[in-house]
C-alpha positions in Angstrom: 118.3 190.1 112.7 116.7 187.9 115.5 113.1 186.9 115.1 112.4 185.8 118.7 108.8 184.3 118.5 110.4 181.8 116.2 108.2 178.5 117.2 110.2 175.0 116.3 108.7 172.0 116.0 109.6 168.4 116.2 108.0 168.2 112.6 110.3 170.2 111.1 113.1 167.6 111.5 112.2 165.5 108.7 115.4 165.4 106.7 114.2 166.9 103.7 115.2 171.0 104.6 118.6 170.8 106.3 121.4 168.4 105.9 122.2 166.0 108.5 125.2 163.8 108.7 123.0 161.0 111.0 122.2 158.4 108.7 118.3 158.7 107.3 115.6 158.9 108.4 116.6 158.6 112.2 117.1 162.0 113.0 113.8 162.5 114.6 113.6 159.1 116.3 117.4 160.3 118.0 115.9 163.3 118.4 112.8 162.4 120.6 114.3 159.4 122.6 116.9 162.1 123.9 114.4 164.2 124.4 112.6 162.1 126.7 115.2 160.9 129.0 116.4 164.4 129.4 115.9 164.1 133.4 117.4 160.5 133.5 120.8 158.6 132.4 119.8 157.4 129.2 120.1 160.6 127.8 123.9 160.3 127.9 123.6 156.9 125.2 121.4 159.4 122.5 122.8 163.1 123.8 126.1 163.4 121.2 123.7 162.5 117.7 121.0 164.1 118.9 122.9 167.4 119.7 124.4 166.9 116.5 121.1 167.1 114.9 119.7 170.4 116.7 123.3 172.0 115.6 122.6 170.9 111.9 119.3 172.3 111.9 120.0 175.6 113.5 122.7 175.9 110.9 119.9 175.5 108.5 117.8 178.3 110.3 120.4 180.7 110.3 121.3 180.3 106.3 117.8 181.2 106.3 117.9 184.5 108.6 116.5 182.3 111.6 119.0 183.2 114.7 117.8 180.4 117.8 119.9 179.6 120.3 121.0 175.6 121.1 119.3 176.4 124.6 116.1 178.3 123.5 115.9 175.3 120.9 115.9 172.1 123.6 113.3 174.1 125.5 110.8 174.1 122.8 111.5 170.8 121.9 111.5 169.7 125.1 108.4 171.0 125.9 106.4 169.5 122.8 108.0 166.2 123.9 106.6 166.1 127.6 103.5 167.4 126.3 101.7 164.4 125.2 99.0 162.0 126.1 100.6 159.2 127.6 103.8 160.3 129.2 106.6 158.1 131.0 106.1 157.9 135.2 109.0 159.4 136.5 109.2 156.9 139.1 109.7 153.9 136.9 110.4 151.0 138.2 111.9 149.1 135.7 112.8 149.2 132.1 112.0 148.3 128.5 112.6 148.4 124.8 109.7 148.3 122.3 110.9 146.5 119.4 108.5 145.8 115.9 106.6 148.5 118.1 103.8 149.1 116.4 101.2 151.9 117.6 102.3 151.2 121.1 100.3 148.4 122.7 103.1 147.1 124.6 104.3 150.6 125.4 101.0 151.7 127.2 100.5 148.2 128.8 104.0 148.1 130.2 103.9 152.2 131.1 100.7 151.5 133.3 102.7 148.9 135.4 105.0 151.8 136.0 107.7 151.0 133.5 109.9 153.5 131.3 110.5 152.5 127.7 114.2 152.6 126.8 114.0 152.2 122.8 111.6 152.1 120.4 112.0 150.6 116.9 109.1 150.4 114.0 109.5 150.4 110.2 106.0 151.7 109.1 105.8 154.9 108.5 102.0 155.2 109.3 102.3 153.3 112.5 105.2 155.5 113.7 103.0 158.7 113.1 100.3 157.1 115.7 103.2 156.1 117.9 104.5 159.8 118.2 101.0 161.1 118.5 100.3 159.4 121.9 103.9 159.1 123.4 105.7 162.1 121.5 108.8 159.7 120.6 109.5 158.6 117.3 110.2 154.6 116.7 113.9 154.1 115.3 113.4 152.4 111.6 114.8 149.2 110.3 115.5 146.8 113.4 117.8 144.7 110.8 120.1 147.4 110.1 123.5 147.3 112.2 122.7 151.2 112.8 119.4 150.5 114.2 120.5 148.0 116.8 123.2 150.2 118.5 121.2 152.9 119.5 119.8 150.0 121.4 121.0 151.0 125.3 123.1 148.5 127.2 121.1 148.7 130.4 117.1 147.3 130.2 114.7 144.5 132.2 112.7 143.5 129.4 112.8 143.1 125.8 109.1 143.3 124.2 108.3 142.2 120.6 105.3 141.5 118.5 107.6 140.4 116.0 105.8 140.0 112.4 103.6 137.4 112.1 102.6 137.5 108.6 105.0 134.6 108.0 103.3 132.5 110.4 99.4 133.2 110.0 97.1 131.3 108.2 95.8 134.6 106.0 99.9 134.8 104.7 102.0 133.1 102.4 103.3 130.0 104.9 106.7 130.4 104.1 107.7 130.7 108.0 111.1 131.2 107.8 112.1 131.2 104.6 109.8 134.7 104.2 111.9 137.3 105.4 109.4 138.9 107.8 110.1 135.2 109.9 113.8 135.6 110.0 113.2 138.9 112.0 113.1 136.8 114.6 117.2 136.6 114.1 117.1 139.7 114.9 115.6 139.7 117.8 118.1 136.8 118.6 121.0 138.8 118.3 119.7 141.3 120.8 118.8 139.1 123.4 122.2 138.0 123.3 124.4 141.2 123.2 121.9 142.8 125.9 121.1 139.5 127.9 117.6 141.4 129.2 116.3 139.9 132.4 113.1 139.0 130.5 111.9 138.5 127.2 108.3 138.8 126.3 107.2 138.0 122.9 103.6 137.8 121.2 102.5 136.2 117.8 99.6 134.2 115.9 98.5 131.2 117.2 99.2 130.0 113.7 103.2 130.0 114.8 102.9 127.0 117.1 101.4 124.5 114.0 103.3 126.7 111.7 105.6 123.9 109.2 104.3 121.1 111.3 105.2 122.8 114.4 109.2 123.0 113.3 109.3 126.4 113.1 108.3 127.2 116.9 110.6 124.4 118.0 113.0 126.2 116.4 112.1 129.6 118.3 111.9 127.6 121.7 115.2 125.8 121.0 116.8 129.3 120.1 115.6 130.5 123.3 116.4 128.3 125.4 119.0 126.2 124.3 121.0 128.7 122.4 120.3 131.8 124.8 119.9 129.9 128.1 116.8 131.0 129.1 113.8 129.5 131.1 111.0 129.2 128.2 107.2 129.6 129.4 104.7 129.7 126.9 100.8 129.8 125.8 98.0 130.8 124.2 95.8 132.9 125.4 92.1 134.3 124.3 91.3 138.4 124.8 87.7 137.4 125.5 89.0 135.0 128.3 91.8 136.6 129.7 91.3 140.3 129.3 87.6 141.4 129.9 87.8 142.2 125.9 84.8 141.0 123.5 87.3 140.2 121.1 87.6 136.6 120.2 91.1 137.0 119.3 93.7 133.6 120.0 97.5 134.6 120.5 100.7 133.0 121.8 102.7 134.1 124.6 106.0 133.4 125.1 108.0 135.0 128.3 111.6 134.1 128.2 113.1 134.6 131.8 117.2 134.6 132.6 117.5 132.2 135.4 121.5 133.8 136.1 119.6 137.6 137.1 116.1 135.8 138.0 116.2 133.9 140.4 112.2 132.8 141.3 112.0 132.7 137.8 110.3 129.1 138.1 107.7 131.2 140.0 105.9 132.8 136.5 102.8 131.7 135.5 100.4 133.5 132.9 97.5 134.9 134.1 94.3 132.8 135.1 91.2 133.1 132.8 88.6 135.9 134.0 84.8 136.2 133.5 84.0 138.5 130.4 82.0 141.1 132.2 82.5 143.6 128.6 79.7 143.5 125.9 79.7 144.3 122.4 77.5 147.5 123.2 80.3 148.9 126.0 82.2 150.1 123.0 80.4 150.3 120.0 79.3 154.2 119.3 75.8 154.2 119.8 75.3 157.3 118.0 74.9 157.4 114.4 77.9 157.2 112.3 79.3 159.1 109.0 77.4 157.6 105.9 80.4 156.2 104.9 80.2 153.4 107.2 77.3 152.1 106.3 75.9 149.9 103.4 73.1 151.3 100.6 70.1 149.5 99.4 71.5 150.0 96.3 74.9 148.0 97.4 74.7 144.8 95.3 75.8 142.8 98.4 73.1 144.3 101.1 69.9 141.9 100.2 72.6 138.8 101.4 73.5 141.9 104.4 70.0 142.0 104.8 69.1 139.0 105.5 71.8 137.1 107.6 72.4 140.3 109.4 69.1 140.2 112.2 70.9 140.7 115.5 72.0 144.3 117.2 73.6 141.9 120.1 76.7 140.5 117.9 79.6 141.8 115.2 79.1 139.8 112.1 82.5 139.1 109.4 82.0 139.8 106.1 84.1 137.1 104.2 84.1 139.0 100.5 80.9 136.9 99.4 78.8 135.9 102.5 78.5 137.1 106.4 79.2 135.4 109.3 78.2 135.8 112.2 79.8 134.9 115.9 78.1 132.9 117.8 79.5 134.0 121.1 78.0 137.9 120.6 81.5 139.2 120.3 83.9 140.9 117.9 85.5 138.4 115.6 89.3 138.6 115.4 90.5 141.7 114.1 92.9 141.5 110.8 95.0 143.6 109.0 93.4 143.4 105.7 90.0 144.5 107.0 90.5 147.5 105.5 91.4 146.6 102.2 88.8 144.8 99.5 85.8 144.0 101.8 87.8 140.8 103.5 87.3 140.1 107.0 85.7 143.7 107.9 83.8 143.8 111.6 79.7 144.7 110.4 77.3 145.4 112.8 73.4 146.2 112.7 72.3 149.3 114.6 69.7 151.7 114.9 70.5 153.6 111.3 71.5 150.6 109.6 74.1 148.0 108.5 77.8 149.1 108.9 81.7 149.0 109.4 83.0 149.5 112.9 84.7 152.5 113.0 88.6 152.7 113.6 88.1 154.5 116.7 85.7 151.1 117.9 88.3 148.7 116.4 91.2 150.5 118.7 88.8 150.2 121.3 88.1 146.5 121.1 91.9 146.3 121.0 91.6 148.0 124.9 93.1 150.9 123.8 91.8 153.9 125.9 89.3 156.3 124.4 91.7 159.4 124.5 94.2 157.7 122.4 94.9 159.1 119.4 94.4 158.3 116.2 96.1 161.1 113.5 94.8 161.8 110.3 95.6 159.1 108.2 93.3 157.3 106.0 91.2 154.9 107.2 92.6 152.0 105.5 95.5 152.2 108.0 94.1 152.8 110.8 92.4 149.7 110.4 95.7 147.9 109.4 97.2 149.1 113.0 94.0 148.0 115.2 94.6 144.4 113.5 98.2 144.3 113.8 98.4 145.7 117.3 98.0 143.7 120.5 95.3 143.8 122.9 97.0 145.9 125.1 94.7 145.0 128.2 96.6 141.8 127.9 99.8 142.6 127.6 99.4 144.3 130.7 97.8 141.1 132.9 101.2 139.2 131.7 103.0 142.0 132.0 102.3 142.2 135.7 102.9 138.6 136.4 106.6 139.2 134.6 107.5 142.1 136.6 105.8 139.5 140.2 109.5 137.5 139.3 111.4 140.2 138.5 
């Protein structure tokens, strides 16, 4: 018996109802990055494990008295794939992998300047839920894995990674390398030198360049450089003064450039500082928020609130026993504990009272558009991926000055 109005969904590849012979859990990130290069020649490097996988499941189906064709089942997958908010030009001009990918700051940065991402790869499971809400593909897992890397195509311009910084900030442990989340960065090695990508862009905490009396980023440069034989360029760079963002939020840059396939590569330079023009109040809600947001009387913290808090024209820090405020009327950096324990969390004063930014306001002081979207996941994580991400406005400036050599 054929039910025709069967509906399938990219959800229900989760590994859990069907057996798959693909090593978990990368089914569905095979899956989706076939998916969307369908109309192009990548689809060739993900077509024989992701065909593999639709075959698997509509084995499953039928054990279940499910009849679907292979061809009625790419369509409907196909469809729910191109049908998403942020979708690939298909007149790219270059191309990209995403790797430590986050919720896709790089991604939509690089996509705006009219490039198509080749590869994705993030290990959170949370993060890769927002990542598939707002480009339909789901990251690859564990870049350390052997697996991982080789569903890494042969054939890309630029190599993007936030690669952890935990290691290097001043809120983690200061182990640098010797903490495993720095010796990603080995990783990341490996594939600059099996792929030899015409550019390598790479963003992490200020923090990294004193890190271990400032061994551990002579390392990276050295790497880089030496090791890899490309043309270093690097610095760091201030939302608030390079990307029209009231975020006062310090990061280094580095842009690795291969002199053999670039040849104005001496020709880079990172964007020139621009006049903040953004205020506080062009992306805080001015409407009155969920209770939950806000601060009681009955709080036993809100008489110190109280009475440091006076100002609707800045975003104070609370710092688990007392608030600061900054002094230059914008957001103070945004972490990824500050939705965890009361530690670093963004407070403002408006008209209803004292309370948390929103996630929604935290993506949006990260230049994230409005439309993006945020799934339902709890708000603790949401936060967690607006202070891990990148401010993708940026990205985008240096981004554009990468792709001026290229």
């Amino acid at each position: 018996m054929k039910i025709k109005d069967h509906k399938i969904s990219i959800e229900e590849f989760d590994g859990k109802n069907y057996q798959i012979t693909l090593i978990e859990p990368e089914d569905k990130a095979v899956l989706t990055h076939y998916l969307h290069n369908v109309a192009n020649g990548l689809s060739k490097h993900y077509e024989k494990d992701a065909l593999k996988v639709i075959e698997s499941f509509i084995q499953y189906k039928e054990s279940n008295n499910i009849h679907i064709a292979q061809e009625e089942a790419l369509q409907q997958l196909l469809f729910e794939a191109e049908n998403i908010p942020f979708p690939t030009s298909e007149n790219y001009s270059f191309k990209f992998i995403d790797l430590f990918a986050g919720i896709g700051g790089f991604r939509l940065a690089l996509q705006n300047l009219g490039g198509k991402c080749a590869y994705t790869s993030e290990w959170d499971e949370s993060a890769k839920k927002t990542y598939r809400a707002n480009f339909g593909e789901v990251p690859f897992g564990d870049i350390t894995k052997t697996q991982t890397k080789n569903y890494i195509p042969d054939d890309f311009d630029i190599l993007c990674a936030g690669f952890p910084c935990q290691a290097f900030s001043i809120a983690g442990n200061r182990k640098g390398f010797a903490d495993t989340r720095g010796t990603l960065f080995f990783d990341v090695e490996e594939i600059i030198a099996k792929h030899r990508p015409k550019a390598v862009f790479l963003e992490n905490v200020k923090n990294l360049v004193t890190h271990d009396k400032g061994k551990t980023f002579k390392t990276i440069i050295e790497i880089l450089e030496k090791k890899l034989n490309y043309k270093v360029f690097y610095k760091v760079l201030n939302s608030m003064t390079h990307a029209n963002i009231p975020q006062n939020r310090e990061r280094i840059f580095i842009v690795a450039l291969d002199p053999d396939q670039v040849q104005s590569w001496e020709k880079f330079e990172f964007p020139n500082e621009i006049k903040l023009t953004k205020s506080i109040h062009d992306i805080i809600d001015k409407e009155k928020q969920e209770e939950k947001y806000y601060y009681t009387r009955n709080h036993k913290y809100y008489p110190e609130l109280e009475k440091t808090m006076t100002s609707k024209d800045t975003v104070y820090q609370w710092r688990r026993v007392y608030v600061r405020e900054n002094k230059s009327n914008v957001c103070p950096t945004l972490t990824a504990n500050m939705g965890t324990g009361g530690h670093n969390v963004p407070l403002i004063k408006d008209d209803y009272g004292i309370r948390k930014l929103t996630p929604r306001e935290c993506f949006l002081f990260q230049g994230y558009p409005e439309n993006y979207v945020l799934p339902n996941l709890a708000n603790s994580k949401l936060y967690m991926q607006a202070g891990n991400s990148v401010t993708t406005n940026l990205i985008e400036r240096i981004g554009m000055e990468i792709i001026k050599v290229l």
